[in-house]
N, C-alpha and C positions, 0 to 999 in steps of 0.2 A: 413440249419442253421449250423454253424459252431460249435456251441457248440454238435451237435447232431454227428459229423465228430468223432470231437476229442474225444468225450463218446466212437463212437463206438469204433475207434481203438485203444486208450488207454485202455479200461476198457476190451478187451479181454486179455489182460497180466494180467489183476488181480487176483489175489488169492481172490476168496471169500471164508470169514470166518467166517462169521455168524456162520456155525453150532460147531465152537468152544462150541459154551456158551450155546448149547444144540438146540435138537434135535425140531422143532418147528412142534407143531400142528396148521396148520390151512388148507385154501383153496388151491387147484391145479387147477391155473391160465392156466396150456399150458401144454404140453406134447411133446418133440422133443426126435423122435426116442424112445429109453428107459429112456431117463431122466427126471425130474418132472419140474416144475418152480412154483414156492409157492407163496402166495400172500405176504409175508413174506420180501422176495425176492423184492419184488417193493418196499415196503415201506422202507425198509433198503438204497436202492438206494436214492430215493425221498430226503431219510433224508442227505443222503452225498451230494447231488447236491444241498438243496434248494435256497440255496446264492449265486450258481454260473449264472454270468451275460447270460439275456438269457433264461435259463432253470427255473428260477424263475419267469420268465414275463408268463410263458405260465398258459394255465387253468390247474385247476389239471387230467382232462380226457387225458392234451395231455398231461402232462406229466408222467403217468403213460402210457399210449400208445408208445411213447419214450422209456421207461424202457423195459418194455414188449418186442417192439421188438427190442431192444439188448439183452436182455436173450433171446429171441429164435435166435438170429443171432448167439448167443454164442455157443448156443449148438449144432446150425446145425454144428459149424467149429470141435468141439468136436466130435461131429458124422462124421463127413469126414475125420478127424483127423486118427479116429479109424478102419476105411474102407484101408488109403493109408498104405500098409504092405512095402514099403518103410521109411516108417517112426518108426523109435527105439528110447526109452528113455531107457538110460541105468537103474541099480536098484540104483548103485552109485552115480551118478545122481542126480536123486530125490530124496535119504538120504541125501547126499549132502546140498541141498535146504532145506529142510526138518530140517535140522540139525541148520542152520543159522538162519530160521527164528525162530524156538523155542528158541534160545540163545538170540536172538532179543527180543522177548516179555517176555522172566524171567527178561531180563535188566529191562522194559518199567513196571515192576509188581512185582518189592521189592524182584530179585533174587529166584533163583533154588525152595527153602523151600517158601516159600511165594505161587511164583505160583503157587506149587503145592499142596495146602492147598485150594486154591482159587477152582481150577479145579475141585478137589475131593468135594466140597461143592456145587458148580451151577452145574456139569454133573457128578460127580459122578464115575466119569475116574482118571486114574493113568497120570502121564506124557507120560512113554512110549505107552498107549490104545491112549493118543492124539497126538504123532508123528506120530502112524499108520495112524490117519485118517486125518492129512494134506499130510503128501504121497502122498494118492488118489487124494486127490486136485491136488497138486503140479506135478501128472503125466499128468491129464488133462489138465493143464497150461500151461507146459513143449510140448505137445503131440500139443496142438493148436499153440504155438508160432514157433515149426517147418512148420508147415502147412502154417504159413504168409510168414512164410522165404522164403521156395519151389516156392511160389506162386507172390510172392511180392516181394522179393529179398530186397537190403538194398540200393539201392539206391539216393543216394545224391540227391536232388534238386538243379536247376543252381541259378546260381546271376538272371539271369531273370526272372525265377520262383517266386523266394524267393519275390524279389520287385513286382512281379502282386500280387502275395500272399496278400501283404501287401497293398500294393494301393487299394485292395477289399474290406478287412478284417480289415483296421485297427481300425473302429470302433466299432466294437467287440470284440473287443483282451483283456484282462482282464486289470483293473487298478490295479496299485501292489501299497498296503500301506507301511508305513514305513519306508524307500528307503535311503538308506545311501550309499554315492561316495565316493571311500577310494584310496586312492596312498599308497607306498610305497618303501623303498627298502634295502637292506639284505645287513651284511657284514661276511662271517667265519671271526674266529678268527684263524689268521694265528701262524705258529708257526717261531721264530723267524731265522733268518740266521744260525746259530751258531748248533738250535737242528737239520735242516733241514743237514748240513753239517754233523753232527754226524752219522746220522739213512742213509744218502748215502754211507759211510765208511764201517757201519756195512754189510750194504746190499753187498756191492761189495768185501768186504773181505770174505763174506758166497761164492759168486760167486769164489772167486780164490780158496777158501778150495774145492769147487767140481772139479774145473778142476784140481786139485793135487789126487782126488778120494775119498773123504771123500764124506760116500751115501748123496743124497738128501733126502731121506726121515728118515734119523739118523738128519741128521742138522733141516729139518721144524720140526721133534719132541719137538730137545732141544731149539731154536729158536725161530718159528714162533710166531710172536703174535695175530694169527689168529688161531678159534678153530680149523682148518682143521688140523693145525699143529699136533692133537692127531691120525690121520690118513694118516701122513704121508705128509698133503698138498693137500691131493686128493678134487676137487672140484667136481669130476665127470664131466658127460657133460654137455654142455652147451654151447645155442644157440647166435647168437648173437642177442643184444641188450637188455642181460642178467643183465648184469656186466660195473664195472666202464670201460666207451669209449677208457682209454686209455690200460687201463689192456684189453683190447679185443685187441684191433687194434695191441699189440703187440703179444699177443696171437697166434692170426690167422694166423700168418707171419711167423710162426717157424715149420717146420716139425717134426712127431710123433721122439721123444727122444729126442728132441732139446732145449735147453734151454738156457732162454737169454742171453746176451752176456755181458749187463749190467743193473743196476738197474731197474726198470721201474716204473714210479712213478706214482699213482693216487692221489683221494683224499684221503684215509687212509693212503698213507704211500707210502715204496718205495717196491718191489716184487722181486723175483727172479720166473721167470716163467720156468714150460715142462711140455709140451705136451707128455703126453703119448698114447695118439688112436687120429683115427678120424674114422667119420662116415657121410656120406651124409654131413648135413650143420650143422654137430656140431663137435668139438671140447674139448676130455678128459685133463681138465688140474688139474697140481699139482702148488703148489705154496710159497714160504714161504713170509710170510708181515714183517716188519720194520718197525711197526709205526713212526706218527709224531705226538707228543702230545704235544701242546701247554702248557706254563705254564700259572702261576695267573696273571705272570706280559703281558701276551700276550692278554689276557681277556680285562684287564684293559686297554691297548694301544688300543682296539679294541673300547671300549666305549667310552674312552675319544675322540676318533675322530669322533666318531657319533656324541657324544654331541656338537662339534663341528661343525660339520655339519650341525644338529638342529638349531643351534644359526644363522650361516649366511642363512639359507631358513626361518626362523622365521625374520628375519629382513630386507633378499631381496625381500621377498616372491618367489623364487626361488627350490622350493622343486624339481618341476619337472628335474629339467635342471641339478639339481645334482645328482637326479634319475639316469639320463642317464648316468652322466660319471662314475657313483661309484658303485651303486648297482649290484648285482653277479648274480641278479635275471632276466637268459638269455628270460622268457618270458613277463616281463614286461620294461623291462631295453629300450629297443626302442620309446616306448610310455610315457619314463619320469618317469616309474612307475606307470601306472595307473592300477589297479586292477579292477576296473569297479564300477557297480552299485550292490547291496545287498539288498533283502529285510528284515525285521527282525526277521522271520521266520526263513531265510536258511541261519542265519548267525551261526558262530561256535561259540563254547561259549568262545574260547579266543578272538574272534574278538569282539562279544556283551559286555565283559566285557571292551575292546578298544572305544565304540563309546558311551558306557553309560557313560561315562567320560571327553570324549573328545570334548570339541565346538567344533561348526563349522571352519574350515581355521586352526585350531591348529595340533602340532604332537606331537609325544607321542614323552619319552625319550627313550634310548633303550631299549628295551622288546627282551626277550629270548623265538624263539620259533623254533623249532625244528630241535635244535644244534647251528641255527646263531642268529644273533641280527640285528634287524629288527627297522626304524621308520616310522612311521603311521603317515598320514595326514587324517583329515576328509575331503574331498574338498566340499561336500552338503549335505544334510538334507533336503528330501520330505516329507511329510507325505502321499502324493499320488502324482504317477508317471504314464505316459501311455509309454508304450514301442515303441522306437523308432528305426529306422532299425541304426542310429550311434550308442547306448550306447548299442543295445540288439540284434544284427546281430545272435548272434549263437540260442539265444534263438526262437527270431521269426522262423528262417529257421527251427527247431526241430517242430517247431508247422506249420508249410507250407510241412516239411516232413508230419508229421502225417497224415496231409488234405489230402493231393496225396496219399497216401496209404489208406486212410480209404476208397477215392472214388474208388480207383482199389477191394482192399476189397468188397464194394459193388457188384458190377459188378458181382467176381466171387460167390457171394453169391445168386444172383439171380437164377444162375443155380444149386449152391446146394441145394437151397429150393426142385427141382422138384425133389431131390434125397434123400430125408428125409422125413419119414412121420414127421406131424407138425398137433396138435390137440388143437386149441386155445378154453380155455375153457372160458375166462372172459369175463365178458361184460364192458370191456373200450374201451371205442370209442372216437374218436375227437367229 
């Protein structure tokens, strides 16, 4: 059963967390190696899956028999996990982890004082006693997901795969409610002729003050309008595909003292670049910036031709075809701008505020969103949708990967059963 694939190999990266909310007394269902598996434990499951396609048709004996043995497949990888002395989780690491999900759930629970109000009330723990004890989880977690790696590797599934995948499977594949088709496409607001002239002047007259011997890093001090500027310009190193494309590709080009010959222009601005080291496949550089900052009146020219725009695709119906020649937006700009399909679940909250507004076929006027100015088409409106290999190619193949991996999974778990004591103590049966 396919639901039962993607349980298994999804639900071994999970963090379980039940025993956040305290410590449960009841039955011990299994026993793998040293670790317990609680009746607790099944029901908690049970309760996250009951509505998924599938796993709710079944009786309830198979489906806690299901549950059952993925907690013991879990913890035999845990138990093997713990045997391969090849295998290190750093401490930083799993602080690390550790770190993000607690900031995650203060977010998700009315912030820092809140949470830990809450915590202190149902277990009776401090914040820091409950960092401790997701750690533990989170090395487990950390500890099992190397052991898939070693084992399972990350390997892509082909175009052929993916399609038998699907030719098999599609009847099973989850219906997604909600479903909203959205295009678009992005304009920066440039800065005009005039300032771009200015900020290449300044730049290149900084360049002719050092070849007279005025220090480079006296001039990014008084200068740069980059903070590195308080350092002299020092970016330290850095790899490539760090850094703005063109700010690299000049970069890389210059040997250790050398410094450019003229401007070099990204999207922030104009640069005077030197390299000061190199090392293997990185590059020490310093730098001074020149901004280019757009004025009110470049804002304004920026919108007014959006709106513009809006106006003849609202009257050719033409959105997409001007997607393509105008929009900035290199991963959609091919396809006219189409952004794809969306459930309403995993839409972002400024996009949700975009479609609760917007009918169908209409587009928004320009909307400011992270730095440029953007128009929104709705193209459709489902309220249920079944995944198809044209609108949902990456998504299926993630879920045709997982298949293939969870049956390799299998495989090598049959042999680590005979290497794990395993002491089932419940009586759920099919």
């Amino acid at each position: 059963m396919i639901f039962l694939k993607q349980f298994l190999f999804l639900s071994s990266f999970m963090l379980v967390v039940h025993t956040v909310y305290g410590e449960p007394f009841d039955k011990i269902v299994a026993v793998v190696d040293n670790e317990i598996i609680l009746q607790s434990d099944i029901e908690e499951f049970e309760q996250m899956y009951k509505d998924q396609a599938g796993f709710s048709q079944l009786t309830e004996a198979a489906r806690k028999r299901q549950i059952l043995d993925k907690l013991i497949d879990d913890k035999i990888l845990y138990a093997i996990a713990q045997q391969d002395t090849a295998l290190q989780v750093m401490p930083e690491e799993i602080d690390s982890r550790a770190s993000m999900h607690l900031e995650r759930l203060m977010q998700e629970n009315g912030g820092e004082n809140r949470f830990a109000t809450v915590l202190k009330q149902t277990n009776g723990m401090s914040v820091q006693e409950f960092k401790e004890k997701i750690k533990v989880q989170f090395r487990e977690q950390i500890l099992k997901q190397k052991l898939q790696e070693k084992y399972l590797g990350q390997t892509e599934p082909s175009h052929l795969e993916v399609q038998e995948f699907f030719d098999i499977y599609k009847d099973s594949l989850p219906v997604l409610k909600n479903n909203y088709k959205m295009s678009h496409f992005e304009l920066s607001v440039n800065a005009n002729r005039n300032l771009v002239k200015k900020s290449f002047k300044t730049c290149d007259s900084i360049i002719t003050l050092i070849n007279k011997g005025v220090a480079f890093k006296h001039l990014a001090e008084k200068l740069s309008d980059d903070p590195s500027g308080e350092n002299g310009g020092d970016l330290g190193f850095i790899k490539k595909g760090l850094l703005d494309p063109s700010f690299e590709k000049a970069a890389f080009r210059l040997s250790v003292g050398e410094i450019s010959r003229r401007p070099v222009r990204s999207k922030f601005g104009f640069h005077v670049i030197k390299v000061t080291a190199k090392r293997d496949v990185e590059i020490k550089v310093s730098h001074i910036l020149i901004r280019i900052i757009p004025t009110e009146e470049d804002t304004i020219r920026t919108i007014s031709f959006l709106d513009s725009l809006r106006v003849v695709a609202l009257r050719d119906t033409n959105f997409h075809k001007i997607a393509s020649m105008f929009s900035e937006d290199k991963k959609t700009k091919e396809n006219g701008g189409d952004l794809g399909w969306f459930t309403e679940a995993a839409l972002l909250p400024e996009y949700k505020a975009i479609v609760d507004t917007l009918p169908e076929s209409d587009i928004t006027h320009p909307i400011l969103l992270n730095g440029k100015y953007h128009l929104f088409r709705l193209d459709k409106q489902l309220a249920e949708r079944k995944l198809t290999l044209k609108d949902d190619w990456n998504q299926i193949s993630m879920i045709a990967k997982n298949y293939i991996m969870s049956e390799k999974l299998a495989e090598f778990l049959k042999g680590w059963r005979k290497k794990v004591h395993i002491q089932d103590l419940s009586a759920v049966n099919d």
